[in-house]
Structure formats: structure tokens, C-alpha cells
DRENRO-981795 format. One record per atom (N, C-alpha, C): x, y, z. Coordinates in steps of 0.001 Angstrom, whole numbers, plus 500000, padded with zeros to 6 digits. Example, Ala and Ser with C-alpha at 12.3 -4.5 7.8 and 13.67 -1.06 7.14 Angstrom:
2
513190494310507800512300495500507800513200496700507800512850497750507080513670498940507140512900500030507870
***
This chain:
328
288175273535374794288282273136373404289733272868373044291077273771373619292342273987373406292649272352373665292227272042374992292378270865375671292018269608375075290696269597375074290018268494373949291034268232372707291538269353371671292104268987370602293487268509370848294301269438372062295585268652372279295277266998372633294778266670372700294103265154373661293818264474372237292906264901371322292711264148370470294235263826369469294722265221369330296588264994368444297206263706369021297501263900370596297653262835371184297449261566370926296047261364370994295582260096370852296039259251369159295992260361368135296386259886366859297715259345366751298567259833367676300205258994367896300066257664368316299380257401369187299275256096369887298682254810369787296914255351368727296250254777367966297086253698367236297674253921366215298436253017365477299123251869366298299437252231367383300377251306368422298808250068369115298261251003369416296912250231369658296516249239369043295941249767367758296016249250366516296711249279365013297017247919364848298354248308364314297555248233362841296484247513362678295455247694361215295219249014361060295305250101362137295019251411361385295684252445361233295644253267359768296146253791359619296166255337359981296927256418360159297051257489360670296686258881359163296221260109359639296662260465358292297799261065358223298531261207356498300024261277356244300784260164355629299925259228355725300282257824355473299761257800354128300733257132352951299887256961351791298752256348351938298884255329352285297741253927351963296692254646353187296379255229354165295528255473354895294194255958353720293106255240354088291958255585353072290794256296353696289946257215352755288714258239353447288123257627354725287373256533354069286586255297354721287702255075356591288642254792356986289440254643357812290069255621358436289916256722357891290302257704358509289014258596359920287541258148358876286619258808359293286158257540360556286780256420360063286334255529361401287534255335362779288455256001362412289794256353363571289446257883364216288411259026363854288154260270364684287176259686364914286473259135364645284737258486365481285391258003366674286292256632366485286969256503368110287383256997368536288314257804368261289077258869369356288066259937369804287175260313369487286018261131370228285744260428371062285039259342370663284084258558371784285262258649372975286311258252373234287403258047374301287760259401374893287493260849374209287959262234374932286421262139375700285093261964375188283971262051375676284097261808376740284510260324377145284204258805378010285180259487379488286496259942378971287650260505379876287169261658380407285990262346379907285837263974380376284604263673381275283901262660380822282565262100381592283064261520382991284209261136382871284373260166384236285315261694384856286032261836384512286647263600385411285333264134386195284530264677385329283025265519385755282983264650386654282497263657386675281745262514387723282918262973389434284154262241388892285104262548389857285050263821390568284759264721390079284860266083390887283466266541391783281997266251390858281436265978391533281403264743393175282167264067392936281909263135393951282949264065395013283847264964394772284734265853395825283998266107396468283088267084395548282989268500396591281691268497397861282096267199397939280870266781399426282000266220400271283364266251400147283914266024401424285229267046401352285476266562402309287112267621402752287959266894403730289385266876403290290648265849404287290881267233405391290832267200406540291572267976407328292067267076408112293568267267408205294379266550409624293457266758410929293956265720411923293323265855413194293804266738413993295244267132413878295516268205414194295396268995414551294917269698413308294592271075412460292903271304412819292272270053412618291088270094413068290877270405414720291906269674415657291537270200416922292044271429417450292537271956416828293567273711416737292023274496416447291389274291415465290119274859415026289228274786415835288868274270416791287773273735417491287091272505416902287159272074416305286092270859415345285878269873416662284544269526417035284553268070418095283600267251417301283426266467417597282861265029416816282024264640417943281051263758417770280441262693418703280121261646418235279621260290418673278973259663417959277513259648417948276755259397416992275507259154416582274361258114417303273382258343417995272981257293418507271418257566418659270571256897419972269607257184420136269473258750421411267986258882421928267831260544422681266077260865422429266420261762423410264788262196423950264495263580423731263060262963422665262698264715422114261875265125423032262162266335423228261010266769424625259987268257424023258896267808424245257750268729423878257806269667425084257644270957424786257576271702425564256517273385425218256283274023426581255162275115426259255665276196426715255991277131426120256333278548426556255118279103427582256149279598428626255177280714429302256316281754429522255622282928429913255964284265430198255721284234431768257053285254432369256542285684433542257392286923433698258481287089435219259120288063435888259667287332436796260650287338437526261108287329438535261090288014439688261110287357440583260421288419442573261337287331443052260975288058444519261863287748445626261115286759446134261489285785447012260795285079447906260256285830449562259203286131449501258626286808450820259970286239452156259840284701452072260720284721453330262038285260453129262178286033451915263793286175452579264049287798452549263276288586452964262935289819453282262883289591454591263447290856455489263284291127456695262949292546457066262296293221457585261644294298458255262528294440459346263219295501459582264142295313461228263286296531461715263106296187463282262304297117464085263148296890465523263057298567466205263934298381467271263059297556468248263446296822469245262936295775470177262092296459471398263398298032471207262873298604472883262668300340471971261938300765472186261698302286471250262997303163472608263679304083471133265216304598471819265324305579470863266455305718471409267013307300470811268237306310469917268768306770468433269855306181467759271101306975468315271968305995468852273233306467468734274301306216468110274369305014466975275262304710466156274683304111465092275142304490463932274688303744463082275962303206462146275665301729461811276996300627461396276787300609459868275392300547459474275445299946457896274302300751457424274858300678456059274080302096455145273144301403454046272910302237453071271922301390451789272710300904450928272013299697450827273710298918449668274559297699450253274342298464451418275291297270452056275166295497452528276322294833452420275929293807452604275797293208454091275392292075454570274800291802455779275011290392456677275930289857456954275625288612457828274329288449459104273808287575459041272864287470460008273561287648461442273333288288462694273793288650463348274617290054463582275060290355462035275876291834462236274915292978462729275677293260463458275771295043463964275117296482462683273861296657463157273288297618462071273255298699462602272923298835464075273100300021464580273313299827466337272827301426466708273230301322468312271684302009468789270861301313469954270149302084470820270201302651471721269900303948472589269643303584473593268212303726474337267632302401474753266425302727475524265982303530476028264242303821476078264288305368476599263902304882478101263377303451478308263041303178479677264155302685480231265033301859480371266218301231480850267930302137480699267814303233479710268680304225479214269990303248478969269749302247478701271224301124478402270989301035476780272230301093476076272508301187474654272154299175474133271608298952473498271710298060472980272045297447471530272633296508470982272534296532469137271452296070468391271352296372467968270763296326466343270774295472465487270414294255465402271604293236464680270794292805462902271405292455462418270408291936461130270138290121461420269238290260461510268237288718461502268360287652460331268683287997459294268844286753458236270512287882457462271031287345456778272201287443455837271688288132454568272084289251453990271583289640452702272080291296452400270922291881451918271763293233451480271024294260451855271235295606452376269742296789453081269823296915451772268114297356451610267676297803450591266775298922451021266919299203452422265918300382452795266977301063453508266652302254454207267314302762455238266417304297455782265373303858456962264619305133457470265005305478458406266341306128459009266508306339460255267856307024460267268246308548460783269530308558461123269787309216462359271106309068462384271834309534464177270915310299464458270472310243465777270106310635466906268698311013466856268112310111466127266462310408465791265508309627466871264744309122466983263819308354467994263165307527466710263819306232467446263307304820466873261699304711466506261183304601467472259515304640467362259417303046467485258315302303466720258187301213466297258044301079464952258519301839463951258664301899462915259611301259461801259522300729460431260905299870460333261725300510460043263121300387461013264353301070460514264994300608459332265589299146458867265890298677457970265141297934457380265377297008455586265077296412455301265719295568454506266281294079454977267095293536454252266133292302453824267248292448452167266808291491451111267936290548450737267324288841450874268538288045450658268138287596449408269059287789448266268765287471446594269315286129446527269681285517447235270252283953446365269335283270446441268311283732446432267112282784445708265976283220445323265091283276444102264546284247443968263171282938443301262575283744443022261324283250442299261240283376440839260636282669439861260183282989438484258768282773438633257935283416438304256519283506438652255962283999437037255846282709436501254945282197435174253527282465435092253100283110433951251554283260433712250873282000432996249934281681433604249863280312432840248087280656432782247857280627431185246699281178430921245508280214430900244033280091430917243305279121431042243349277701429758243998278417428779243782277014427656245210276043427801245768276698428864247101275979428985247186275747430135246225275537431136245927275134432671246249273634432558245446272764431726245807271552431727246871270782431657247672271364431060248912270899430422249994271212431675249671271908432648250927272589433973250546272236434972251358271415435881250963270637437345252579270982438187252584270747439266253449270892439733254338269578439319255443270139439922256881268829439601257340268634438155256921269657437384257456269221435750258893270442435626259368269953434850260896270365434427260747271686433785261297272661433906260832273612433573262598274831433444262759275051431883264042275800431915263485277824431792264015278144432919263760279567432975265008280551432181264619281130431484265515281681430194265279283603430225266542284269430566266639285808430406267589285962429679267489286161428188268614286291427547269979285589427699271220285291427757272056283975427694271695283263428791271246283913430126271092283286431118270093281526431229270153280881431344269472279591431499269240278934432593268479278806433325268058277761434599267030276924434441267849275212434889266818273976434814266027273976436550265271274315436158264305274038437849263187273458437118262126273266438666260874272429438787259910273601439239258434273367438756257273273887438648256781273481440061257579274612441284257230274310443116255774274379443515254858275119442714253788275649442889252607276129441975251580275882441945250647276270441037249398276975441479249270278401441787248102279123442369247189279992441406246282280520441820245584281339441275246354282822441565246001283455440509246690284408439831246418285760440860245268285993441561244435286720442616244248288382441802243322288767442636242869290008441896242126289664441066241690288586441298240249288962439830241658288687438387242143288109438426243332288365437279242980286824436373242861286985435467242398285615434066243778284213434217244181284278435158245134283193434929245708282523436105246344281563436304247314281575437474248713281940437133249149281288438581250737281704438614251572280470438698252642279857438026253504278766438011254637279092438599255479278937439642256245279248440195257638278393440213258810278556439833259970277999439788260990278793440631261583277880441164262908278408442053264170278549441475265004280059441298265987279914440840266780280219441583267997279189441958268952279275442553270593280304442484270327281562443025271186282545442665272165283255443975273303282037443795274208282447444802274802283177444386275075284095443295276228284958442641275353286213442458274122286265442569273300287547441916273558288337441035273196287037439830273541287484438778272288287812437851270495287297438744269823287606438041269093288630439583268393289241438873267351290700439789265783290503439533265563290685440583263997290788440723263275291410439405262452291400439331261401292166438003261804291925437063262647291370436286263352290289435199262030290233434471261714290662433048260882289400432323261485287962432184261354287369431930261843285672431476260463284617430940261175283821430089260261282905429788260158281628430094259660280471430245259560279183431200259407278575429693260506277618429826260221276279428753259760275568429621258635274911429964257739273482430290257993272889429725258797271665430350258195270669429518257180269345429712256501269422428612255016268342428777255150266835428891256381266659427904256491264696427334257724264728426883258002263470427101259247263114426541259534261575425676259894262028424425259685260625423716261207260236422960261281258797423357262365258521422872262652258021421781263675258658420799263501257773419536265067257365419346265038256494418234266097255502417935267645256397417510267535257572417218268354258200416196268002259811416559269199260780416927269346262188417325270378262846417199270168263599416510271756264415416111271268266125417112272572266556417610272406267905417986272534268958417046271703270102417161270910270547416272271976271810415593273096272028417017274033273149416732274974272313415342275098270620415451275522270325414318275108270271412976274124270917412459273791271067411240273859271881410533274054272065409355274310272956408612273243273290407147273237273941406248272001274026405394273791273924404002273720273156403321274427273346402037274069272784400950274022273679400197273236273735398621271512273468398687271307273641399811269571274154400098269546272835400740270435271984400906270049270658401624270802270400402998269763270248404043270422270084405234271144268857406004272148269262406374273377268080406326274156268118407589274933266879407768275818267372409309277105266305408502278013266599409017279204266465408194279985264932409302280156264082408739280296262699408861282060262517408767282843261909409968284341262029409987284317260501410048285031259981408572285750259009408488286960258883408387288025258451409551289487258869409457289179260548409591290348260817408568290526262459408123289439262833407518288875262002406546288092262664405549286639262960406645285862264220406260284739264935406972283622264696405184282574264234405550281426264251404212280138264367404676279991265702403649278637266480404326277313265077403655276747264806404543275856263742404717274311264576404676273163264281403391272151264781403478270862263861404504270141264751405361269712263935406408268201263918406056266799262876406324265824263054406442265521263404407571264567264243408200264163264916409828263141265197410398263065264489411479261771264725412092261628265552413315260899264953414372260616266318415180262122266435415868261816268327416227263130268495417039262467269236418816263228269378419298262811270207420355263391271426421078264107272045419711265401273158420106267089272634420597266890271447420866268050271398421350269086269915420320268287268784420340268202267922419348267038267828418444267510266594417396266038266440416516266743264896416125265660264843415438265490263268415312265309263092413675266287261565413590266895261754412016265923260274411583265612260313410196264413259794409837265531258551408864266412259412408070267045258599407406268574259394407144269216259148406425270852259780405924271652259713406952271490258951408153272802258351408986272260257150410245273051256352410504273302255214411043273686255491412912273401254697413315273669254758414621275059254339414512276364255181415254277782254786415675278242255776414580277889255921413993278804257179413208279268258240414043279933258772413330280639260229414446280872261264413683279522262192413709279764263458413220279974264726414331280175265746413396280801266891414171279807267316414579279874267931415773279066268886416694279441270509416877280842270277417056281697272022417214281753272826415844281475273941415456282082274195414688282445273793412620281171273348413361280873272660411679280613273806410364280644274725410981280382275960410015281719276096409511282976275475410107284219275659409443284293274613408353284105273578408253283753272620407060282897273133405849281529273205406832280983274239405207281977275102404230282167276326405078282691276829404639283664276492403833284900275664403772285913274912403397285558274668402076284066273546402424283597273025401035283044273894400282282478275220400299281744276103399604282750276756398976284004276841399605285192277946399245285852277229397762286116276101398174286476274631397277285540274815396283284191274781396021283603274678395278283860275951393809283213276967394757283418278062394147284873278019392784286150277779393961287841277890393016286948276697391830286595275804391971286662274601391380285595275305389393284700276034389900283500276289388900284049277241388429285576277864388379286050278978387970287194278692387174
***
């Protein structure tokens, strides 16, 4: 109100210069009639000036200037906008196991008495190493012991100076490759064949493999088994793992796909923030199907644009912070 009236005082200095037919009040000759038609205009003009401000500020607070700089110090990355493939996909449940072939049973060759033993439980294994020492009970010559495939004992039945038997002394397990073994229930039999793409998921962990195998479940058990190979030279995942199998069924391509980590929800409307030059403008999107990873944009952006992907929660934020100072 303080504002408004300094603005209107204002305007009564200048009026006269404007128009030089009218008069101000203070002025003899200024009359009722002319006085009341010189505050009718000068309202209409504080109105007109406060209407176009509002407008102006509204049109802000949907973008924000950050240097490029400053923006790549932050993490902010950009991409451009284009076409991409939504992929339908079916959860299954399973566990992780070992692959039978890569278990070994070690059994002495010639039944003996132990006289050395090289490697304990735990330990790791080249194919060929030294596991222990025999000596024959028919030939009385010491022979070795060796491990047959590369991997780790996970058993150990035997110590110094016991009698071998034909019994298994060791048992090594090679983990860099293991199995995911999917339950795949009867109303979802149709939909799972071998050779489909299939991401096996244990908490951050992620693996893209293929659906090697498709059997019956055995035991009298209501389902089969879908089998994927996960490739684990670091053993970083373990047998008996729950995990879940993204399948996927189809893949359809559409014209227009934004990634999904780039979106944001502001003022209840969901948006991904659009870099022209410096300036970043949160852009409201229409949306169609997604598939967790992208989704597909119906309307509110153009193919070749380049919105942000990294870190777009730092823009929101920016603009929400902005907003807030601004309504205060």
C-alpha cells in the first residue's frame, strides 16, 4: 500500500508534463470534475505496472541461470532428447546355486596312508596344485594329491596320517560362475522361452544375462525353473542369494524418451528441466508408458532438446528455494 501511494505522488508530478491540459491539485484553476478524472488515470497505470510485474515474476520462477561452470562443479549432465525402446518386462523370483560342473569331489586314486597335507578349508586352488601327500598301501611310493579344476576347498575330511579309503577327501568349488535359478509359475509359462534378456538383481548388484534354460521344476513342485548365467569373476555374489529376474517380453519403439532418473515432481507437476544456453526451465511433460529405466513423452518436449539427466534435484531445489524468498 506504502508503495502503491509513493507511485501514485509520483505520478501526479509528471502528469502535467504528460499532459499539459491537466491540472494538478494546489493549482487554483484545477476543478472537482478534473481532478477526479487525473486519479482515475493514475490508478488505472499503478494497476497496469503491478499486473505486468506479477506476470514477470511468475514467468521466473520456472527457470534458473546457472553458469556452465558452476553447473559442471555440481554434477549437472545434460543429454539430448530423442527417440528409445520401452521394454515390457515380468518379474520372477529365484536364488542363486552353483553350477554342478564346477564342483569337484577329490578322491585318492590309490587308497594310502596321508602323509602331508598342503591346503586347508578356505583355501584357494589352481587346477593342478598340490592338496596333499599319499602313500600307497600296495606300491608304498608317496604320491600327490592334486586339485582337478581351479577354485576354493569348501570341504576338508581327512587329516595327517589317517587312511584315505575311497572316500572324498576334498571338495572344491569354483564360484566365477554361478547360476540364477528363477521360479516361473504356470500362468507365466507362456510368456518365458529360452534366449530372452533377462536382468538378475540382489540389491545394488545388477546382471544383464540370457534365459540358458527352461526345465521343470522336479519333485512334484507347481512350476519350472528359468535359469540365467551370472558371470562372477570377483565373487562378489554367493550361492543361496534370493534375487529377482527382470524378463523381458517386448520391446517397442517410440518416437520420444526421456530417462526417468531425469525427472522431477514440482508444484505437483512432473517436469525435467530444459538447458537453453545458461538458462535451465522446468518443462511440464505429458507421459506414457515407462519401463523403470526410461518412459516415453506424449507431449511438453521436442526431439533435440537437451535436458538434464544428473542431478536435477539440484535445480529443483534452486527453484523451490527462489520461490519460497520470492512469496515472502
Amino acid at each position: 500500500m506504502y508503495r502503491t501511494k509513493k507511485l501514485f505522488q509520483r505520478m501526479l508530478l509528471i502528469l502535467p508534463l504528460l499532459f499539459p491540459g491537466l491540472s494538478v491539485a494546489g493549482q487554483n484553476h484545477t476543478s472537482e470534475a478534473e481532478q477526479t478524472l487525473y486519479e482515475s488515470h493514475a490508478r488505472e497505470k499503478v494497476s497496469h505496472l503491478g499486473e505486468r510485474a506479477h506476470g514477470a515474476h511468475e514467468f521466473r520462477e520456472d527457470r534458473v541461470q546457472i553458469a556452465d561452470k558452476t553447473a559442471y562443479k555440481a554434477g549437472i549432465r545434460t543429454t539430448l532428447a530423442g527417440p528409445g525402446t520401452i521394454e515390457e518386462s515380468i518379474t520372477l523370483y529365484g536364488k542363486t546355486a552353483i553350477d554342478h560342473r564346477s564342483i569337484s569331489h577329490v578322491r585318492a586314486r590309490y587308497p594310502g596312508t596321508l602323509v602331508a597335507i598342503e591346503k586347508g578349508l578356505g583355501d584357494l586352488v589352481e587346477k593342478g596344485q598340490k592338496l596333499a601327500a599319499i602313500e600307497s598301501n600296495d606300491s608304498l611310493q608317496v604320491y600327490p594329491l592334486v586339485a582337478p579344476i581351479p577354485g576354493q576347498v569348501i570341504d576338508k575330511q581327512v587329516s595327517l596320517g589317517e587312511f584315505s579309503g575311497e572316500r572324498v577327501l576334498f571338495t572344491i568349488a569354483n564360484y566365477s560362475r554361478l547360476w540364477a535359478e528363477l521360479r516361473v509359475f504356470p500362468g507365466r509359462r507362456g510368456k518365458i522361452s529360452r534366449g530372452q534378456r533377462v536382468f538378475i538383481i540382489a540389491g545394488e548388484r545388477t546382471v544383464d544375462s540370457t534365459i540358458a534354460s527352461l526345465a521343470p521344476g522336479g519333485n512334484g513342485q507347481p512350476f519350472a525353473i528359468a535359469r540365467a548365467r551370472i558371470e562372477n569373476p570377483d565373487n562378489l555374489w554367493t550361492t543361496d542369494l534370493m534375487v529377482q529376474g527382470q524378463v523381458v517380453i517386448s520391446e517397442n519403439r517410440v518416437p520420444l524418451v526421456v530417462e526417468n532418473r531425469a525427472l522431477q515432481l514440482l508444484r505437483d507437476t512432473t517436469v525435467v528441466f530444459v538447458k537453453v544456453g545458461e538458462t535451465y526451465e522446468a518443462r511440464p511433460l505429458a507421459l506414457g508408458r515407462s519401463d523403470g529405466v526410461v518412459t516415453e513423452v506424449l507431449s511438453g518436449l521436442t526431439v533435440g532438446e537437451r535436458y538434464v539427466t544428473e542431478n536435477s534435484y539440484l535445480i529443483k531445489a534452486d527453484l523451490e528455494r527462489s520461490g519460497a524468498a520470492h512469496s515472502h
